[in-house]
N, C-alpha and C positions, 0 to 999 in steps of 0.2 A: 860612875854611870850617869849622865847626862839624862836630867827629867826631861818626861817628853810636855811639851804645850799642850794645854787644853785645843779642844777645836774649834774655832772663830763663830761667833755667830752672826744673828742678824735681827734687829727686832722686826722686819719684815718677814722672812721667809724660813723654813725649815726645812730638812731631807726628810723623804718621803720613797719610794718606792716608785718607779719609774716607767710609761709601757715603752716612752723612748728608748732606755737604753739604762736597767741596772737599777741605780739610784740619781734623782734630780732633788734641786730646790724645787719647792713652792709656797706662793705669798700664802700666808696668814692671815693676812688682811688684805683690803684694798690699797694698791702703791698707786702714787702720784705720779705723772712723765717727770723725769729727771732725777728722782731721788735714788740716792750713793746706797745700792741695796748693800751690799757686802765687799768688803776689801777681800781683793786676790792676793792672798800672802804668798811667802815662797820662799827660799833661796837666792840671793842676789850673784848673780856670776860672768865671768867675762866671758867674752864671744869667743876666745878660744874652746874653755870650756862650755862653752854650750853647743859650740859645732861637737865636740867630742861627744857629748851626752846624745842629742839628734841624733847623731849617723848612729850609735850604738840601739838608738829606738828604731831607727828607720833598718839597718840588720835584723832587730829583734821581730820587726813586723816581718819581713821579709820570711824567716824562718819559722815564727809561728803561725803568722798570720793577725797577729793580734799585739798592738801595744799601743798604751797611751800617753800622750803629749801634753804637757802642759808648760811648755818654754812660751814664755812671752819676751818680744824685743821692746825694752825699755828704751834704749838708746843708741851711738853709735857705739861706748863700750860697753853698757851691761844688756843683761835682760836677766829675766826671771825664770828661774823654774819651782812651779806650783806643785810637782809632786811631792810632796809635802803632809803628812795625814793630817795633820790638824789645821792643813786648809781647805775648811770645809766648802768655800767656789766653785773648786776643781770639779765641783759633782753636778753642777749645771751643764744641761747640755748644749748640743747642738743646734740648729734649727735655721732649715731654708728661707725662714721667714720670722725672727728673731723678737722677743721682747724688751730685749737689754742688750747694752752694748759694753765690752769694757774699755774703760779710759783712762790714759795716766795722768797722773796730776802735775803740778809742777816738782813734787818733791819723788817723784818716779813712780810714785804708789797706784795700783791698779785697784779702780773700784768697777761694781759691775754697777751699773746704768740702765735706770727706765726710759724708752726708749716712747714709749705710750703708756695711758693708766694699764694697770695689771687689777686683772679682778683676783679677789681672795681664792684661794684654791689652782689657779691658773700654775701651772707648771713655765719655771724660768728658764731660758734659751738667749745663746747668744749666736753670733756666726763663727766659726772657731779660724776663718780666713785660712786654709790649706791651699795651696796653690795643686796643680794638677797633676804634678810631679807622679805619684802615687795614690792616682784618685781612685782605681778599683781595689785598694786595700782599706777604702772608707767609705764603704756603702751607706748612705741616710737613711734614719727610717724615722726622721721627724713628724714625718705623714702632713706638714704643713702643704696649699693647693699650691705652694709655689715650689716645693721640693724638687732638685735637679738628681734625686738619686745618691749623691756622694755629699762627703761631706767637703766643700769647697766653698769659698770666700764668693762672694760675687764678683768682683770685680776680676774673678779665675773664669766665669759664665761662659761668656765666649769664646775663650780657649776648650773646656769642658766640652761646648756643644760642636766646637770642631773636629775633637776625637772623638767621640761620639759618633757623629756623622761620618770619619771616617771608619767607624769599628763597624757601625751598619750597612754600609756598603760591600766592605769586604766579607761580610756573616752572608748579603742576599747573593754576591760573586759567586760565595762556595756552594749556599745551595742551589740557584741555577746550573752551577755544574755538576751537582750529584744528581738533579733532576733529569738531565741530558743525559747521562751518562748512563743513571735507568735507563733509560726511554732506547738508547741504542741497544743495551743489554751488554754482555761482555762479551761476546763475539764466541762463545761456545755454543753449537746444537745440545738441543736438550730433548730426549726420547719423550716421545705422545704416549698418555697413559688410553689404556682402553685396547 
């Protein structure tokens, strides 16, 4: 039987209980811009395998409603999958408007990144970059002023607000024509009481 790892830590930050979403890091202390909060550990695996694992989440969300990703693309042949329990990063969330970022290094390794000072207590957030593919199956509730709703990359923004704008057009279409459609009535008489 195969010992499991300890779970990673970080002399910066700890899990904590979450209103974003479950459980999140947050600083202990005051963190500097720049400094390497915690290494994103993981699974190292080929891009075969990781399309296989994806499409197997992206079914699982489909069918449940609910599943979590943690693939990261390292390169043109690996990338990472952080599902992993004794990576304790995985549990950082999301956030429209991020304090850390993560980066790889030159030796492939993903660290998460201050992004600006972080005050002690501050809850850790990065932008998790989901493309739009599947943006109403990741609703955001970072409550940041810059929040678009989903959980999606920014540079997904204006694609995002293009579907958007085309989903609210089609919602005001149909209710003007259920408005109208009152208003003519359904073409039956109907007996006067009294």
């Amino acid at each position: 039987m195969a010992k499991s790892k300890k779970p990673t830590r970080s002399k910066w930050a700890e899990v904590r209980g979450s209103d974003v979403h479950g459980r999140g890091m947050f600083a202990t202390k005051a963190i500097p811009e720049g400094a390497e909060i915690i290494e994103y550990h993981g699974e190292r695996i080929d891009k075969e395998e990781s399309n296989r694992r994806g499409n197997a989440l992206f079914d699982e969300a489909q069918e449940t409603g609910g599943a979590q990703v943690y693939l990261f693309t390292l390169d043109e042949t690996w990338d990472l999958d952080g599902n992993v329990e004794w990576n304790t990063a995985r549990l950082i969330n999301h956030s429209c408007d991020p304090n850390c970022e993560a980066q790889i290094d030159d030796d492939l390794r993903i660290w998460i990144v201050a992004l600006r000072e972080i005050a002690e207590g501050d809850e850790l957030t990065f932008n998790y970059g989901f493309d739009t593919d599947d943006y109403e199956s990741h609703p955001c509730r970072c409550g940041s002023e810059r929040c678009v709703g989903y959980i999606v990359g920014e540079d997904y923004w204006p694609d995002l607000e293009k579907k958007l704008k085309k989903k609210r057009a089609k919602a005001t279409k149909k209710r003007e024509a259920k408005a109208k459609k009152g208003k003519r009535g359904d073409g039956k008489k109907r007996k006067k009481k009294g």
